[in-house]
N, C-alpha and C positions, 0 to 999 in steps of 0.2 A: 156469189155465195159459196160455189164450190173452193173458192181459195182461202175463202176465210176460214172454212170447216177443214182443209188440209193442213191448215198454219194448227188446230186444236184438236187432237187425236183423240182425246177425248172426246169433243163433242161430234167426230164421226160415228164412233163408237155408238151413241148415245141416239146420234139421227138413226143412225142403222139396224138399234134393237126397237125401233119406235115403229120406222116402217117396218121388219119382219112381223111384231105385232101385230099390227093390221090388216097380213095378210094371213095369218094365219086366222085372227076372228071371220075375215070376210069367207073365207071358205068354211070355217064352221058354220057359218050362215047359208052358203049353198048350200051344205049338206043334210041330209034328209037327217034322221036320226040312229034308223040301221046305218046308212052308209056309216059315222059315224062311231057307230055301235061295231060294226066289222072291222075298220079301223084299227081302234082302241084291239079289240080282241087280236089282231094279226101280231100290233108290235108286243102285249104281254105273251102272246106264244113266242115271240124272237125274243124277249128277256131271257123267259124262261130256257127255250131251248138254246142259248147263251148260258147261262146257268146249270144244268145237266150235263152240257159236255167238261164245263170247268171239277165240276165232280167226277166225271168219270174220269179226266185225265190225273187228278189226284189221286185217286181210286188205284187207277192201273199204276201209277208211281210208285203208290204205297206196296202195292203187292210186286211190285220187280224190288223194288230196297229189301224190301223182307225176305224175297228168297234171294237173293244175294247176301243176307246178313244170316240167313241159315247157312249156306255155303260156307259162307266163309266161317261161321261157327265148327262146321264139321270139321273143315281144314285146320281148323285151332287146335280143337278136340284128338285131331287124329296127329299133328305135330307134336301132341303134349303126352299122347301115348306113347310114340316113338320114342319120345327123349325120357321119360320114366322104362322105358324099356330097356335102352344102351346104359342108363344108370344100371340098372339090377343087374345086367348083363357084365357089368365091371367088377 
């Protein structure tokens, strides 16, 4: 059987999502319903707090390009006073 199921990769594929299936019901069947209930709650805290840090790393991005594009604002600002300066100066 197993050669046959190597010769169609597909149908490994296919055997392979059938049993994780079943094992995954058979343990939600061990499982009490807190247990469960804990579970379910642990991995949405790990979404989440997956989610939090992607914002906060945006967050902090956002405010380092900002003050670097005030920065570099001022340096414009203050190049551009210079050079209207050397003009009048002439």
């Amino acid at each position: 059987m197993l050669t046959s199921l190597c010769m169609r990769p597909k149908a490994v594929q296919d055997y392979l999502e059938g049993v994780a299936r079943l094992g995954g019901n058979a343990r939600a069947k061990k499982l009490g319903p807190k247990q469960r209930q804990d579970i379910a709650r642990k991995a949405a805290n790990a979404r989440w707090a997956k989610a939090e840090k992607l914002v906060a790393e945006i967050t902090t991005g956002t405010k380092k390009l900002l003050k670097t594009a005030k920065a570099n604002d001022r340096r414009a600002v203050a190049r551009l006073a210079k050079q209207q300066k050397e003009k009048t100066a002439e």
